[in-house]
Each structure stands twice: as structure tokens, then as C-alpha cells.
C-alpha positions as CSV (number, residue, x, y, z in Angstrom):
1,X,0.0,0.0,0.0
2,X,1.3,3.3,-0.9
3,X,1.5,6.8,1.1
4,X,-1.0,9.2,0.0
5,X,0.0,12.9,0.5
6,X,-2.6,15.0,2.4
7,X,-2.4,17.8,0.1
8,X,-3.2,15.5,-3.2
9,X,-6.5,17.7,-3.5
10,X,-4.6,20.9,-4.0
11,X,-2.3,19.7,-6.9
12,X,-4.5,18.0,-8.9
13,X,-3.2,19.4,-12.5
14,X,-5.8,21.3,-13.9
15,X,-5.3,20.1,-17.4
16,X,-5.9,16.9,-16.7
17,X,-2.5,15.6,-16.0
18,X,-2.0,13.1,-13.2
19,X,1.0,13.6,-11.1
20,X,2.7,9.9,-9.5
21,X,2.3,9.0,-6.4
22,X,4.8,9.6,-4.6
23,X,5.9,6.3,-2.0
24,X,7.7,6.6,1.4
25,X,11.3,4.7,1.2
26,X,13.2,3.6,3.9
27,X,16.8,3.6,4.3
28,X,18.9,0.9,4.3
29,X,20.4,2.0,7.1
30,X,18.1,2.7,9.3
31,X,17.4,-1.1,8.1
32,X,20.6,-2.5,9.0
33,X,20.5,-0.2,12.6
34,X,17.4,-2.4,13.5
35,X,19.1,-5.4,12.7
36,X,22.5,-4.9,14.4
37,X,20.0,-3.7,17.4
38,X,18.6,-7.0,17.3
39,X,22.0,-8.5,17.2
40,X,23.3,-6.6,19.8
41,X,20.3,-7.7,22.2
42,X,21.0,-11.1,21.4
43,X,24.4,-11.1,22.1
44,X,23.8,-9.2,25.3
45,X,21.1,-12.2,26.3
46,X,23.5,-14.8,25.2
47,X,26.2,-12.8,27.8
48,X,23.4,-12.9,30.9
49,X,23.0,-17.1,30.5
50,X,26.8,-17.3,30.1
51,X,27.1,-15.4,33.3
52,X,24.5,-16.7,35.2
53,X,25.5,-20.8,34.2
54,X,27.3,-22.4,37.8
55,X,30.6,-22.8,37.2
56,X,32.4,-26.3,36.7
57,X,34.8,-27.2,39.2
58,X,37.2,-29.9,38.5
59,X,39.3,-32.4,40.9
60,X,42.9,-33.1,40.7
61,X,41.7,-35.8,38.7
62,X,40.5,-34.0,36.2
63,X,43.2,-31.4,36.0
64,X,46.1,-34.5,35.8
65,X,43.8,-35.8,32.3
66,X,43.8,-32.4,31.2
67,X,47.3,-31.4,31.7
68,X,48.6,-35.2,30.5
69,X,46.3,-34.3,27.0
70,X,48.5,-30.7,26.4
71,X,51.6,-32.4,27.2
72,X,51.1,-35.4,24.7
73,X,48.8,-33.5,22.1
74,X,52.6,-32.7,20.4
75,X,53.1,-36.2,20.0
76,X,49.8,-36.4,17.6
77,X,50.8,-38.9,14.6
78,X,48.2,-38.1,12.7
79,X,48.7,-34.3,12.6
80,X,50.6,-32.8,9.2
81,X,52.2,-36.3,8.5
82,X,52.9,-37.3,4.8
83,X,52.9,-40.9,2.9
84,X,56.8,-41.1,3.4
85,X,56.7,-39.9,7.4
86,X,53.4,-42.7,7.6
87,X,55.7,-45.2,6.4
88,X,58.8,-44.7,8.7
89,X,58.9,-44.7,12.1
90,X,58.4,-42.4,14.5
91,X,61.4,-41.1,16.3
92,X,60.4,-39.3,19.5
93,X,64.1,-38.2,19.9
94,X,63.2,-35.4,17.2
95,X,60.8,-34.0,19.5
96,X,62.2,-30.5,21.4
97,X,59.4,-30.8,24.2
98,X,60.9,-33.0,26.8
99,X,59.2,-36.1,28.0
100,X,59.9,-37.3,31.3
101,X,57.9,-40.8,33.0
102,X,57.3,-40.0,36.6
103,X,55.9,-42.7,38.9
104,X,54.0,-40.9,41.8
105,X,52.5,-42.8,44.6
106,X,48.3,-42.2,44.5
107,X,46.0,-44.2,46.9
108,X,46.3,-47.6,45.0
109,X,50.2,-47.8,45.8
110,X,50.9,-49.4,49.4
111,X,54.1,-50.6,51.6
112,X,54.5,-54.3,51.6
113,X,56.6,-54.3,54.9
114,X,53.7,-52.1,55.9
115,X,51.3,-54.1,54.8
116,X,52.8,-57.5,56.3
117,X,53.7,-55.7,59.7
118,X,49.8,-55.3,60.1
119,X,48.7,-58.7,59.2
120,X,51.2,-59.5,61.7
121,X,49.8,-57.7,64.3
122,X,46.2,-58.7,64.0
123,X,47.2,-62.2,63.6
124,X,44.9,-64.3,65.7
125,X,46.3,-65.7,69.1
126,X,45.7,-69.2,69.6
127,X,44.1,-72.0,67.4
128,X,41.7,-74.5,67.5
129,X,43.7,-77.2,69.7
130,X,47.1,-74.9,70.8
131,X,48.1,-75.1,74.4
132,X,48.2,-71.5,75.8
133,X,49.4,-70.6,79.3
134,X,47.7,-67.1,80.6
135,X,46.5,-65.3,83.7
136,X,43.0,-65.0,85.1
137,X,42.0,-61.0,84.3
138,X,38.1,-60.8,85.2
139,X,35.7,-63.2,86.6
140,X,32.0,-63.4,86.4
141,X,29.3,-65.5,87.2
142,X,29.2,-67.7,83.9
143,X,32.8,-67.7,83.0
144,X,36.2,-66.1,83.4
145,X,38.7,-64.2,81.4
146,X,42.4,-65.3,80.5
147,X,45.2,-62.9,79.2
148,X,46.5,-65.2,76.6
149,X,48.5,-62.4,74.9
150,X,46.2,-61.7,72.3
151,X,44.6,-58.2,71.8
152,X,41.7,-59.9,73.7
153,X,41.7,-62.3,75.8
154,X,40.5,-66.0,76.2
155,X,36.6,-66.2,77.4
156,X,36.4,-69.7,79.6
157,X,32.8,-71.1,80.5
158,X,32.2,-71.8,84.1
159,X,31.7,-76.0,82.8
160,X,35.3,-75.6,81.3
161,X,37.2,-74.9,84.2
162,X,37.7,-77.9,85.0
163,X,36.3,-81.7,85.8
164,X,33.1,-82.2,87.7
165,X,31.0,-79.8,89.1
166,X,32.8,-76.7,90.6
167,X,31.4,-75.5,93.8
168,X,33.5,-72.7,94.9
169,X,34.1,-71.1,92.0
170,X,35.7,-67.7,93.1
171,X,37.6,-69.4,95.4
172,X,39.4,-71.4,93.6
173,X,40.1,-68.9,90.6
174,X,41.3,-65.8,91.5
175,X,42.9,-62.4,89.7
176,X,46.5,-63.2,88.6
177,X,46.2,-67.0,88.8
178,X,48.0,-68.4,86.2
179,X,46.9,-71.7,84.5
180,X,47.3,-73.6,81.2
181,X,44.7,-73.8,79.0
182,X,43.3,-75.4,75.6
183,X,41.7,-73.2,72.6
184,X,38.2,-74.8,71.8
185,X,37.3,-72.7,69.8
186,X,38.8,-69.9,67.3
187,X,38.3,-65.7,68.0
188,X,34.9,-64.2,67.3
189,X,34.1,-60.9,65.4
190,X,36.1,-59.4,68.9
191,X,38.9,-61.1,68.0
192,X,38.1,-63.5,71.3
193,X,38.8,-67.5,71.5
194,X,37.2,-69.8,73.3
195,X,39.6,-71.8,76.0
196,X,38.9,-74.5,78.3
197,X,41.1,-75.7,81.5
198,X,38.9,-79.3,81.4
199,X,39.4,-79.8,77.6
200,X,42.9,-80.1,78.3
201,X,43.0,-82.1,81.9
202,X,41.2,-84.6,78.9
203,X,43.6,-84.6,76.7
204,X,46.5,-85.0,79.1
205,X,44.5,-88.0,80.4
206,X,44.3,-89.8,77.0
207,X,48.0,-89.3,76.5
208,X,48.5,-90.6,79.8
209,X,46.2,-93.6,79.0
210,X,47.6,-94.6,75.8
211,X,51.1,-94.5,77.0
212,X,50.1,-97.3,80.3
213,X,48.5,-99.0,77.6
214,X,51.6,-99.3,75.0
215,X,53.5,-100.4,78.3
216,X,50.9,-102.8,79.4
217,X,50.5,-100.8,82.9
218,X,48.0,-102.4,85.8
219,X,45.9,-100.0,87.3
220,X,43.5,-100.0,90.0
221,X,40.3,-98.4,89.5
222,X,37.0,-97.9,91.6
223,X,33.8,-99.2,90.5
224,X,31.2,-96.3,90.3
225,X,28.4,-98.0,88.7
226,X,27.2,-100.6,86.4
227,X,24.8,-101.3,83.5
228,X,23.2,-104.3,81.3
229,X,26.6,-104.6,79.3
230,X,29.3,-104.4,82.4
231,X,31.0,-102.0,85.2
232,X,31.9,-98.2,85.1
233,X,34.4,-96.5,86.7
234,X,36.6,-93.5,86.3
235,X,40.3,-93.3,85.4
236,X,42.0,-89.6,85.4
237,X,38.5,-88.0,84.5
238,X,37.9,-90.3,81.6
239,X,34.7,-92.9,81.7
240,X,36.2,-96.5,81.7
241,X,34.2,-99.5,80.8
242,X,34.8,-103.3,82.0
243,X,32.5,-105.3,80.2
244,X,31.2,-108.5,82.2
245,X,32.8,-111.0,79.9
246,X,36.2,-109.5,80.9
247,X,35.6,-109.8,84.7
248,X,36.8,-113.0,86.9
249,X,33.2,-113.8,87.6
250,X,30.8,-111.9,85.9
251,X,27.7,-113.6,87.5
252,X,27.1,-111.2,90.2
253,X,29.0,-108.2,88.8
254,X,26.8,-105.5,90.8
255,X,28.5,-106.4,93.8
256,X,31.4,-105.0,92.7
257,X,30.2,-101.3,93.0
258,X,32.5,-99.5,95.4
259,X,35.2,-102.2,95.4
260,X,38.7,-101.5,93.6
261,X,39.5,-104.2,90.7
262,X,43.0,-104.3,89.2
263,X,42.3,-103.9,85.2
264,X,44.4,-103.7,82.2
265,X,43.8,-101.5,79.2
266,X,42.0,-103.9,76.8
267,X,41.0,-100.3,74.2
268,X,42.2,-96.8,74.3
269,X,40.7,-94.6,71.5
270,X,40.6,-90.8,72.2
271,X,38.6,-89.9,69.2
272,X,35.7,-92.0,69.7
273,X,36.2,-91.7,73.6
274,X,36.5,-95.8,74.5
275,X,38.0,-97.2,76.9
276,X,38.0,-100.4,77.4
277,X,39.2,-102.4,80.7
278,X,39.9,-105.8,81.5
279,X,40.2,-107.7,85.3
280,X,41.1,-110.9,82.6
281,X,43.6,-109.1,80.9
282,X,45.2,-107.7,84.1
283,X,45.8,-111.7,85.0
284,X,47.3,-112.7,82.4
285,X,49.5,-109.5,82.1
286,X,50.6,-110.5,86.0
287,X,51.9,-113.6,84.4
288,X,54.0,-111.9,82.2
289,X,55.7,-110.1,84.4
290,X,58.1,-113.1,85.2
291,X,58.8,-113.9,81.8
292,X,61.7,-112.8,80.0
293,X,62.7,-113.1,76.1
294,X,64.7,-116.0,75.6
295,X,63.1,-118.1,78.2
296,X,62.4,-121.3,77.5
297,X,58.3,-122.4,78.6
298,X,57.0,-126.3,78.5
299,X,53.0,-126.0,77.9
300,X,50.3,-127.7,76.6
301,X,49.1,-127.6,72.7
302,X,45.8,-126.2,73.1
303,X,44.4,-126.0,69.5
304,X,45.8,-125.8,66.6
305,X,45.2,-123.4,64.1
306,X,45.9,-123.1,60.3
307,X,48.5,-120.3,61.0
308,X,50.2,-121.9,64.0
309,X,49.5,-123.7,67.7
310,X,48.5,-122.0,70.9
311,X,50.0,-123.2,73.5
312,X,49.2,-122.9,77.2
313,X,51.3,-121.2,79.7
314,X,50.0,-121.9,82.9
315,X,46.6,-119.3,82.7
316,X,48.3,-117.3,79.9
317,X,48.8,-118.7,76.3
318,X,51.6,-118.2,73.8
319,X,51.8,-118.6,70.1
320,X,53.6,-120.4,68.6
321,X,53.7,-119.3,64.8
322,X,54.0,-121.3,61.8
323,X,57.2,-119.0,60.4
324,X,58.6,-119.7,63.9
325,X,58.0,-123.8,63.7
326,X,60.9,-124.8,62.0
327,X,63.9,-124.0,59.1
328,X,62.5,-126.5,56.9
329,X,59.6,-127.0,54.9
330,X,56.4,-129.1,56.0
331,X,53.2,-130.0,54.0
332,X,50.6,-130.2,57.7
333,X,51.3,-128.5,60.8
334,X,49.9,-131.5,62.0
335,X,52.8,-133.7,61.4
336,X,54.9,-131.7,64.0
337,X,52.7,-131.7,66.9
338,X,49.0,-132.0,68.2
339,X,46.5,-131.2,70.6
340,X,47.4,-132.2,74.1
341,X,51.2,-132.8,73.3
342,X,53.6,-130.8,75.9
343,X,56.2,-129.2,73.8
344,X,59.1,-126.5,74.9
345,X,59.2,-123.9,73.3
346,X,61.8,-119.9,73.5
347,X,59.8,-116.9,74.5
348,X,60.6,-114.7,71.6
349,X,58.1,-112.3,72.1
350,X,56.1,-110.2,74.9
351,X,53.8,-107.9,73.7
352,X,52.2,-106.3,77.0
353,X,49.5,-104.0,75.4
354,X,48.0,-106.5,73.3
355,X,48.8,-109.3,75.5
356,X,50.4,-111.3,73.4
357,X,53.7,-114.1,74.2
358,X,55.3,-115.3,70.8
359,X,56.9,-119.1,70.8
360,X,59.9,-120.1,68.8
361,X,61.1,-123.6,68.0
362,X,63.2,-123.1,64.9
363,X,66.1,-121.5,67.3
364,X,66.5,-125.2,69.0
365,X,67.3,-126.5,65.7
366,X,71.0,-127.5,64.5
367,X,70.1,-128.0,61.5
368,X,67.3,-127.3,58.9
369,X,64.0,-129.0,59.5
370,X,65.5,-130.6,62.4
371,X,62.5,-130.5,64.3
372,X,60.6,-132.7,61.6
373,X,63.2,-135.8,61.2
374,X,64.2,-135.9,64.8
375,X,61.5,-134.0,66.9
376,X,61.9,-136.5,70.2
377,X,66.0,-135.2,70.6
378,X,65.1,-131.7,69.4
379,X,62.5,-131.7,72.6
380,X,65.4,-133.4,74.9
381,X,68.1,-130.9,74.4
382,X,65.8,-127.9,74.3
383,X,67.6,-126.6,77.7
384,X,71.6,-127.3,76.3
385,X,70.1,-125.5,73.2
386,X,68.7,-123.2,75.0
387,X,71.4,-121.6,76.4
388,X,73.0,-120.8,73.1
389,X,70.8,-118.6,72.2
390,X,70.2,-116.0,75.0
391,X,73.1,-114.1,73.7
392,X,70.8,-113.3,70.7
393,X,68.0,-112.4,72.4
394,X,69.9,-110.3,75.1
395,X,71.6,-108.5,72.3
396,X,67.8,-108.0,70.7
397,X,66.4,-106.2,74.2
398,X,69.9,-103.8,74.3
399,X,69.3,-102.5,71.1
400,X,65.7,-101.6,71.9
């Protein structure tokens, strides 16, 4: 739409000729004012967000990436290189910024004597089974405390303190007492074990035990009660059993509570907790006592048996092998003696904890399978004989 002047009316041309309109133009620059206004105000609005935008902070972290990128950007391969400089290799030596590896210590790096020195020190005190000796710190009601030299000490239960029932409790454990004890059990989340005084009175028992029994040791024990299957009685704080097939007369074996019986050790197992006891056993072992290797025996054949002949001793009976019999060969043990012959025979072996008496005959031989051709003289010279060979069997016991 064009501008009409006001005053058109007035200069209309008379003869008929119209002037042109005339039209309003704008300048360019007032054009190109407006637009570097609006420029102007956009760049000013661009400048408030920029200003008002929180500001970034960054961590060492950050800063060591940042700093690591301008220092290797020069080393940038792919940056002005040519076929020929893609083909060669890069020499790093050409480079004028200087390039230096430093190994710094961040929180992944630790010291290894460090690290072992403090493994050391929280090393638990005392396993499962270890012998600890320690002072009594605290007691309570329930239990009492040991100093074992741990960071924290032993906790021992009133029923581990010792055998039986404990009636004076206090009195008999007091602050500073020192005692031996055995870990039962391994440290808690508070670095505390478990120790017991009567855990280890059983222990030293069993050991004590199995050694009388290796030695074939007597012992007298008190009867304390009885069942279906035999006697009870106790033997250094350990449950013994004598079943009624291994008492002298097992007919009216409830007498024998509160009497003392003279037993030998007949089973000692500690992990299954047996023991076993035997009045028969400690008979025959009596016997043994006044025998002695080398010693020649005369005794009954009481059966014989596809390995060898037992023979009795007067109460006790001896074996006599069949790799003991003679230096030669035979086809039957039967064609060198029977049942109900009285034969002599060498002691050649007393086994105390099984109860056992071993018999030689191939020592009274002069020559191989003596015993088979001539048994009758063999038999008759067994004492001469004999004596020939207790050097070998003294010699035998001093190297023991």
C-alpha cells in the first residue's frame, strides 16, 4: 500500500494531467540499525546465560587428564604427516618438548613391609587345639577371662574350668592365677577365642592312657556303677568300661560297686572316647611279668590253628607261629605236633598291650627241618640249646 500525500487535492493538474504518487522509502540504514539492534540484544542475552551458568569445578583428577592431553597432544601422529613420514617410524628423539615418565604414589600404591607388619599384628592368638598358658584378668558368674597375649583375651565357660562340678568357684580362681589352658574354639568378630582348663585335663589324660596301655601298665580303678553290658568307673577324669565277659566272675558283677579291681587297658581310643578295661587281661598280664625273652616255657598244645599252635602257659597262652616252627619245609602243621602234646618252646616275644607271648622252635634246631626228622632229641636238648641262644636275644632287648 502506498503513502497518499494529504495535500493530493490541492495539486490536482488542472489540465488533466495526473502527477505519481509519490511512495515513502526507507533507508537501508536505518534497516541495517534495526538489525544490528537486534543483534546486539541477542548477544547481550547470550552474555546474561553465560554469566549466570554455575561454574564447573574440577578435581585433581581432572586437571592430571587435562594437563597429561596438552603435554602429549605434540606427539599427535596423525597431525601434518605425509605418505613417506606414515611409512617410517616415528622417532620421538626429534621432538624438542621433553618427555619425562614420573611414577608418583596415589591411593592404590601401598608398603608391603607395611602391609605385612599389620597382618602380623592382628594375627589371631591361639588356634583351635594350641596349648596356651595365661592369667586370670576378670571373673563373672558364667565364665572367666584369661590374658593369653592376644589383643583380647581368652573367654572360659564356668563347665570348662575344670572336671566335675565346681562349687566354689571364686575361690578357687582368682585375679593373677596363672593356669594352662586349651583353645576350643577360634576368636569371634572381637577377636576372642574360646579356651577351656577341662578340655585339656582330657587330653593330658588320653595321653597318659595310651602310654600305660603301650606299656601294658596295671591299674586299680574304683567301681562307680554298672549297666546291662558291664562295670563303670573313672580313670583320670575319663569314663572306663569293663565289660562282664572280661571280669573273673561276671555272674554277680553289681556287687562289685564300690570295690577296687585291678584292670588292664583292653582299648584306648581318644577320638571315639572308648576305653576299654579288662580284670582278665590284668591276669594274664601278671603272668607276664616273670617272663623274659629267651626263656624257654614247656606247655600244653591247646588248639591248633591253620597259622600256627597256641599253647598254654600256665593261665596265659603263647603262640607259637607257623614262620617260627621250623627252618624247613612241612606240608601239615599237624605232622609236627597236636593237641594235648607238651612241647618246649623260646619266649621270643612279649607284647604287654595286646597281650600277646610269641613261641619259637626253629632256634632249637642244628640243623634245617630238624625239628621234623628228629623232633623227640630236638625236645630233649631244648635246655643245652637253649642256652645258646640267649646271647641273641639279650643283644635283641639292648638295642631296643
Amino acid at each position: 500500500m502506498g503513502v497518499s500525500n494529504k495535500n493530493a487535492q490541492d495539486n490536482i493538474n488542472p489540465k488533466g494531467n495526473k502527477k505519481p504518487l509519490q511512495v515513502l522509502h526507507i533507508s537501508k540504514k536505518d534497516t541495517q540499525k534495526k538489525d544490528n539492534e537486534q543483534t546486539n540484544s541477542q548477544e547481550e542475552i547470550k552474555k546474561e546465560d553465560i554469566a549466570i551458568k554455575p561454574q564447573i569445578n574440577k578435581n585433581d583428577s581432572v586437571k592430571k587428564i587435562e594437563e597429561n592431553n596438552e603435554t602429549t597432544k605434540d606427539f599427535d601422529i596423525s597431525q601434518n604427516l605425509t605418505q613417506q613420514d606414515l611409512n617410517r617410524p616415528r622417532n620421538f628423539s626429534e621432538q624438542n618438548t621433553d618427555f619425562e615418565l614420573e611414577r608418583t604414589v596415589d591411593e592404590f600404591d601401598f608398603d608391603e613391609s607395611a602391609f605385612l607388619e599389620a597382618l602380623n599384628e592382628n594375627e589371631p592368638i591361639g588356634a583351635t587345639g594350641e596349648t596356651i598358658t595365661g592369667k586370670v584378668i576378670a571373673i563373672e558368674s558364667d565364665g572367666l577371662y584369661v590374658d593369653i597375649g592376644g589383643k583380647a583375651p581368652g573367654y572360659m565357660p564356668k563347665k570348662e574350668c575344670g572336671l566335675g562340678v565346681i562349687t566354689n568357684f571364686k575361690e578357687k580362681f582368682s585375679i593373677g592365677l596363672a593356669m594352662e589352658v586349651l583353645v576350643i574354639k577360634e576368636q569371634n568378630a572381637d577377636g576372642m577365642v574360646t579356651v577351656s582348663a577341662r578340655a585339656l585335663i582330657l587330653r593330658q589324660s588320653w595321653e597318659k592312657v595310651s602310654s600305660s596301655a603301650k606299656n601294658g601298665e596295671l591299674i586299680d580303678v574304683l567301681i562307680n556303677g554298672f549297666n546291662r553290658g558291664g562295670l563303670t568307673c573313672d580313670v583320670d577324669g575319663l569314663r572306663g568300661f569293663i565289660p562282664r565277659s572280661q571280669l573273673e566272675d561276671g555272674q554277680d558283677y553289681q556287687s562289685f560297686v564300690g570295690k577296687t579291681l585291678k584292670v588292664a587297658f583292653l582299648e584306648v581310643n581318644p577320638e571315639s572316647r572308648k576305653l576299654v578295661l579288662s580284670e582278665k587281661k590284668a591276669s594274664l598280664v601278671s603272668k607276664f611279668t616273670s617272663l623274659e625273652l629267651g626263656q624257654l616255657i614247656e606247655g600244653e598244645v591247646l588248639a591248633v590253628k591253620p597259622y600256627g599252635f597256641f599253647i598254654d602257659l600256665g593261665g596265659a597262652s603263647g603262640l607259637l607261629h607257623q614262620s617260627s616252627l621250623t627252618n624247613g619245609s612241612i606240608r601239615s602243621l599237624r605232622e609236627v605236633f597236636r593237641e594235648g602234646e607238651i612241647i618246649k618252646a623260646l619266649i621270643s616275644e612279649i607284647d604287654l598291650e595286646k597281650g600277646r607271648i610269641g613261641l619259637n622252635t626253629a632256634l632249637l634246631e642244628n640243623s634245617a627241618g630238624e625239628l621234623i626228622i628228629d623232633k623227640q632229641k630236638v625236645m630233649q636238648e631244648a635246655t643245652e640249646r637253649a642256652l645258646k641262644t640267649k646271647a641273641l636275644f639279650d643283644k635283641k632287648e639292648q638295642d631296643k
